[in-house]
TORZA-536164 format. One record per residue (C-alpha): x, y, z; residue number from 1. Coordinates in steps of 0.5 Angstrom, whole numbers. Layout:
// TORZA-536164
SITE      u      v      w    i
SITE      X      Y      Z  NUM
...
//
This chain:
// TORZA-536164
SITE      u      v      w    i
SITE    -98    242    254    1
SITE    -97    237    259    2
SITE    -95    237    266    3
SITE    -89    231    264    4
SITE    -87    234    258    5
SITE    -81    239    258    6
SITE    -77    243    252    7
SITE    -71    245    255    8
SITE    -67    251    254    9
SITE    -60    250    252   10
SITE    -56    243    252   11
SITE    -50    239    251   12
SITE    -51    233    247   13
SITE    -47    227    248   14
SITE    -48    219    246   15
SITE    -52    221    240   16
SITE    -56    216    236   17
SITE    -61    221    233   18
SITE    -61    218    225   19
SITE    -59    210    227   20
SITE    -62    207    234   21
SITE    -57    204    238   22
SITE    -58    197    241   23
SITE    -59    197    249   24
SITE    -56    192    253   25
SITE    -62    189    255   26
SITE    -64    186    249   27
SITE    -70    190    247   28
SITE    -71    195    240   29
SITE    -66    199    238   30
SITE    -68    206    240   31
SITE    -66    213    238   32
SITE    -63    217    244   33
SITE    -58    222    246   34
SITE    -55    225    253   35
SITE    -57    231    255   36
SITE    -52    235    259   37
SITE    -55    240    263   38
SITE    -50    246    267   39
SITE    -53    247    274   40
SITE    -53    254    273   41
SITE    -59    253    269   42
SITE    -63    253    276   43
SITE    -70    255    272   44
SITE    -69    250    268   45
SITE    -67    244    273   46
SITE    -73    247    277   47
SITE    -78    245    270   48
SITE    -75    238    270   49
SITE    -75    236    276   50
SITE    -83    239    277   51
SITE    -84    235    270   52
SITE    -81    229    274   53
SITE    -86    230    279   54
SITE    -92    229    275   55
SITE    -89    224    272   56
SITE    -88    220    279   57
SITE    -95    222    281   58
SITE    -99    219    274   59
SITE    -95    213    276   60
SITE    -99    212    282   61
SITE   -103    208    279   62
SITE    -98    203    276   63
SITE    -94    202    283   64
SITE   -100    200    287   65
SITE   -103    207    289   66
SITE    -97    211    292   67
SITE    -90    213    290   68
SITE    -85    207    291   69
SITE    -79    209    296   70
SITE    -74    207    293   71
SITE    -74    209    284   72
SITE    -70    210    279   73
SITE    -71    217    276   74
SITE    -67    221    271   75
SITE    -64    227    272   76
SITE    -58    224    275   77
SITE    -51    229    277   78
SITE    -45    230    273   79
SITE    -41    231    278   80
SITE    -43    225    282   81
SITE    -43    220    277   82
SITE    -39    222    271   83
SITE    -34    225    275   84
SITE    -28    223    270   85
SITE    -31    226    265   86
SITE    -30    234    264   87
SITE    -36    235    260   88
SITE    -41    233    266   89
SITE    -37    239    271   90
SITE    -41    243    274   91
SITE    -48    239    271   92
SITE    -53    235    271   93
SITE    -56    230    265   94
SITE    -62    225    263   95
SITE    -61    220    258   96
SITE    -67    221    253   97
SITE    -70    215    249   98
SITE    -75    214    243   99
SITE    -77    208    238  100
SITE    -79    213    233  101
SITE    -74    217    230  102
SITE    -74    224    233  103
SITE    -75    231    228  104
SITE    -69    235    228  105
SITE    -68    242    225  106
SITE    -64    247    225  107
SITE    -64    254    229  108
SITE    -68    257    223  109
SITE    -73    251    225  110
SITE    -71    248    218  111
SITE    -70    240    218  112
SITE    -63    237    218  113
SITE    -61    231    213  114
SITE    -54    231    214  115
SITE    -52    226    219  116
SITE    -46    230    220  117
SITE    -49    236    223  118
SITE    -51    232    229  119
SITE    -46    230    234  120
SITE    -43    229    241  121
SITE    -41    236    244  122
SITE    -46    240    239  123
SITE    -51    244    243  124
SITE    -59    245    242  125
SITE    -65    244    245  126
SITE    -70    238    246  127
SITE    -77    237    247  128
SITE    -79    231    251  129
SITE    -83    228    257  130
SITE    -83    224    263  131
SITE    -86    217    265  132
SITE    -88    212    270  133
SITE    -84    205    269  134
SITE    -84    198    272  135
SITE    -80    194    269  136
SITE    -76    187    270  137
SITE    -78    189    278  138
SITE    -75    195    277  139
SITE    -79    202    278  140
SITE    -78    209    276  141
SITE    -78    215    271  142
SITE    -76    215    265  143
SITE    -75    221    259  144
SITE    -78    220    252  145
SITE    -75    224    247  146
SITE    -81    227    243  147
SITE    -76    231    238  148
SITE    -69    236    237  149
SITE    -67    243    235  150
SITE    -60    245    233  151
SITE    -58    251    237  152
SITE    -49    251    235  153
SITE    -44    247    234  154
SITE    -38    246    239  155
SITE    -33    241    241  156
SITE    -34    233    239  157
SITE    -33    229    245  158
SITE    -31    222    245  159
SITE    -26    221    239  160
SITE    -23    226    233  161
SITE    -25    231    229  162
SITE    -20    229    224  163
SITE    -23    231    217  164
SITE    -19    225    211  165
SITE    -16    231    209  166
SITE    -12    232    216  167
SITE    -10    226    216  168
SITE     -7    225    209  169
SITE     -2    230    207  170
SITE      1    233    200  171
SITE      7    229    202  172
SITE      5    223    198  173
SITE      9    222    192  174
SITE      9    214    190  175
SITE      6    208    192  176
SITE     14    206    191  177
SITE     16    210    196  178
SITE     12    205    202  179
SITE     16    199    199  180
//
């Protein structure tokens, strides 16, 4: 396995777009992505990336001229710092993942997921992905790729209801005279 590549232990998923690719605002191809929150507590795991993004920065030498730029935009940024309105990014760090192909996505029973349904923000899993040097529009750094996803549990979604139709409409409704 490669030095920028990394399977992470066990992540929250926010912002996920893993069936559809989502349009980004600077007007290149959709992508499939997601947001991957990781506690601060997982220390081993934060070591691994951090190493992973450290390969990549050396790889990207050749890009940048033969040496690593002072100032660079990396990927693992910190919860606590830039999403402090949000209380899923507590106590975490997290790095948003992008791909153009769509990732592999199976179950703890390693068994592929076809219903949309069952991924979605708040969900926790695993992800495999990898680090890369970019220069971009004058802009220079590590992004993270994601390869593919492995659902471990549910948990709560983030970001909106999990009302079903059926919670929303009661038994209540007798007649459409009623509303008239």
């Amino acid at each position: 396995m490669s030095e920028t590549k990394v399977i992470t232990g066990k992540v929250r998923f926010s912002y996920v777009h893993l069936f559809t690719p989502r349009k980004n605002d600077d007007g290149g191809e959709p992508k499939y992505e997601a947001c991957l929150i990781i506690p601060k507590s997982d220390t081993a795991m934060v070591k691994k990336l951090k190493r992973a993004i450290e390969a990549a920065k050396q790889e990207g030498k050749g890009k940048w001229g033969g040496k690593v730029p002072k100032k660079l935009r990396l990927p693992l940024k910190d919860g606590d710092e830039d999403r402090e309105d949000y209380e899923e990014f507590e106590d975490s760090y997290y790095i948003n993942v992008r791909s153009a192909r769509q990732p592999g996505i199976i179950d703890k029973d390693r068994e592929e997921i076809i219903d949309q349904d069952e991924i979605y923000s708040g969900m926790f899993g695993r992800a495999s992905i990898n680090f890369y040097a970019y220069e971009f529009n004058g802009n220079k750094g590590v992004g993270a790729g994601l390869n593919n996803v492995q659902k471990l549990a549910d948990g709560e979604r983030l970001g909106g209801s999990a009302a079903t139709a059926a919670d929303d409409f009661d038994d209540d409704f007798e007649d459409e005279d009623d509303l008239m």
